[in-house]
C-alpha positions as CSV (number, residue, x, y, z in Angstrom):
1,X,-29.9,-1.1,-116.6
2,X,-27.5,-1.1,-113.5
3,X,-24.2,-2.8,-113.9
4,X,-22.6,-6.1,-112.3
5,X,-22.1,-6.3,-108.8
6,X,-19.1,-8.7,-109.3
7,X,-16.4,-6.2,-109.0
8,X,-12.5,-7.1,-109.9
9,X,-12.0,-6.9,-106.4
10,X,-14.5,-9.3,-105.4
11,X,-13.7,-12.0,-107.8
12,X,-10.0,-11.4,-106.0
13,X,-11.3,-11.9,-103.0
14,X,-13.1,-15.1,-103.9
15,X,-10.5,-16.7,-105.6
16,X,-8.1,-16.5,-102.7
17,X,-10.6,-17.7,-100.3
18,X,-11.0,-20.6,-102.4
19,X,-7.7,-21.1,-103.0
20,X,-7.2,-21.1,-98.8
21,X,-9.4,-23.9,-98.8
22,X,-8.3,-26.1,-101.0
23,X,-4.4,-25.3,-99.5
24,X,-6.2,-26.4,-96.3
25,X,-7.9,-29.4,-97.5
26,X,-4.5,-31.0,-99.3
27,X,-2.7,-30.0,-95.7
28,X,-5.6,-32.0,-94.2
29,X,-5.1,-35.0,-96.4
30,X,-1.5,-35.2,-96.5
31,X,-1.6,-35.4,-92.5
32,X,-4.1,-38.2,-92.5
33,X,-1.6,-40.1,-95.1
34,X,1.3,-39.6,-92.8
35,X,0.2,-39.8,-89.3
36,X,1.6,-42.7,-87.3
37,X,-1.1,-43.7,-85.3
38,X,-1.6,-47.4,-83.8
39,X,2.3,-47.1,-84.5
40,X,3.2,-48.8,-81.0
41,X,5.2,-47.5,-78.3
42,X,8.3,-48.7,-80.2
43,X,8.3,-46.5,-83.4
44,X,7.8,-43.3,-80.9
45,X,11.5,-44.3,-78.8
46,X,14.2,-42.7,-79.7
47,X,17.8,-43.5,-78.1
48,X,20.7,-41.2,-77.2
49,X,24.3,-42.4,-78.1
50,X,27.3,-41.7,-75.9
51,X,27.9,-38.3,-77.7
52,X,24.4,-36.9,-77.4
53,X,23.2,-37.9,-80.9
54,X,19.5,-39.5,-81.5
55,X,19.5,-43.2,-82.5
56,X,16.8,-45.4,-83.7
57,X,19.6,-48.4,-81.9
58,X,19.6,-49.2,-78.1
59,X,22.5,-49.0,-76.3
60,X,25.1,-51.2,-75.8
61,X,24.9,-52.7,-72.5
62,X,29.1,-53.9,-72.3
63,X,29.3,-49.8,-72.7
64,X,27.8,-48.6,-69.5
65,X,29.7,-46.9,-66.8
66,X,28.5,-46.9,-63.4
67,X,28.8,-43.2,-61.5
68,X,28.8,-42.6,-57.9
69,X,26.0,-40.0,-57.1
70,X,27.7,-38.1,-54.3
71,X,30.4,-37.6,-56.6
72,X,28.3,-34.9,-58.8
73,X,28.2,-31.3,-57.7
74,X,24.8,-29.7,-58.3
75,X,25.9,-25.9,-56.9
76,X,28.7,-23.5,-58.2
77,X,32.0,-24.7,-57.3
78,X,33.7,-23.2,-54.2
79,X,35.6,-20.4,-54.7
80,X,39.6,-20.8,-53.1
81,X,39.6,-18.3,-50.0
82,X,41.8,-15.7,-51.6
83,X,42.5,-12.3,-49.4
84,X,41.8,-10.0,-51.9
85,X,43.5,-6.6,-51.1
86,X,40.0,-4.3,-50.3
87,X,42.1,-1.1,-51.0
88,X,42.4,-0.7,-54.6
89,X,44.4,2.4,-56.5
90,X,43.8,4.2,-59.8
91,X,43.1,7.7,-61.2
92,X,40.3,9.9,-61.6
93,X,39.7,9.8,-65.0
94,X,36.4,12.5,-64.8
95,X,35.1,14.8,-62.1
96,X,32.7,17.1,-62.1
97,X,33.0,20.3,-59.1
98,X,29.6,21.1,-59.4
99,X,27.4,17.7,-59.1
100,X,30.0,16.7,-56.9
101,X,30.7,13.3,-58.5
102,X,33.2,11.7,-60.7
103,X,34.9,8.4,-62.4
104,X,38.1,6.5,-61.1
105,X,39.3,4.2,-63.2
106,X,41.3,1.4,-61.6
107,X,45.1,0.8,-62.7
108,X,45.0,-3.1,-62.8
109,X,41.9,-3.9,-64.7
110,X,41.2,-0.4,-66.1
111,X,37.4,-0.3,-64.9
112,X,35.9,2.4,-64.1
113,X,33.9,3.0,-61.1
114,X,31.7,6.0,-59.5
115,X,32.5,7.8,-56.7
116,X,30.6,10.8,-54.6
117,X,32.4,13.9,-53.2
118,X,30.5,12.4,-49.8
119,X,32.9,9.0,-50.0
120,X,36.1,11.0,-50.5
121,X,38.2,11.6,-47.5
122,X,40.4,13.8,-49.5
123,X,39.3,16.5,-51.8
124,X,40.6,14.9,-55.4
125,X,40.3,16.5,-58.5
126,X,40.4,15.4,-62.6
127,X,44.0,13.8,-62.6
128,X,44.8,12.8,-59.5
129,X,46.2,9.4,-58.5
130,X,44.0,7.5,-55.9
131,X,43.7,5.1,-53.5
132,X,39.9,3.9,-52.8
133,X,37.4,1.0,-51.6
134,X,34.6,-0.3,-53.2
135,X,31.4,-1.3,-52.7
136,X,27.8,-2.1,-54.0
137,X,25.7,0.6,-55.1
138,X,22.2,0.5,-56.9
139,X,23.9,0.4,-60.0
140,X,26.8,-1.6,-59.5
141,X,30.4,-0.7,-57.6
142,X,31.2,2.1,-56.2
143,X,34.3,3.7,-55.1
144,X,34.1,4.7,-51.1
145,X,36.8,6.4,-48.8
146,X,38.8,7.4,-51.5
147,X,42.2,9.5,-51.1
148,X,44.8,10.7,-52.4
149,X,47.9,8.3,-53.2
């Protein structure tokens, strides 16, 4: 005589399933208990107090201000036409003779910035103290016309 099909796994099996279903089912039921349908347009409205916070109140009407619409800027503001100084000093903080390319990094702000052997004017070296231009590269600033201070 063969044994039972019903392995331990099986039963496993099944009694999850049917536990899924039945966690389903009382899900089901407990949304049909709490929906808030035929509620009215009223019970969806929510207000908005002067400090941002969600209120089941309306507004005061004594408490509105009235703004001028040309009064609010939608863009960035304006930057104040400052002259910056385009030549910029610092040192060369890396440089490597063989690629040709190194690193300045700037005395003010203490970035540091890329430069090629083909934008210096002077030949500068590991150490030296620098004055240079920058300007946009593919990835980011670059220094240009650099030369020795």
């Amino acid at each position: 005589m063969g044994k039972s099909q019903e392995t331990f796994g099986k039963k496993d099996r099944e009694k999850k399933k049917l536990k899924k279903r039945k966690d389903k089912l009382a899900k089901k039921e407990e949304r049909k208990e709490n929906n808030m349908k035929g509620g009215g347009l009223n019970s969806m409205i929510t207000y908005v107090d002067e400090f941002g916070l969600p209120t089941d109140t309306p507004p005061d009407p004594s408490k509105k201000v009235k703004i001028d619409p040309s009064t609010i800027e939608i863009a960035v503001s304006r930057r104040e036409d400052v002259e910056e100084d385009p030549v910029k000093s610092g040192k060369v903080a890396f440089y490597n003779s063989d690629k040709g390319y190194g690193f300045i990094t700037e005395k003010e702000t203490q970035e540091k910035f890329f430069y090629h052997i083909n934008g210096a004017l002077d030949d500068v070296v590991e150490g030296d103290t620098v004055t240079f231009e920058l300007e946009r590269g593919l990835k980011g600033m670059n220094a240009v016309k650099v030369k020795k201070a």
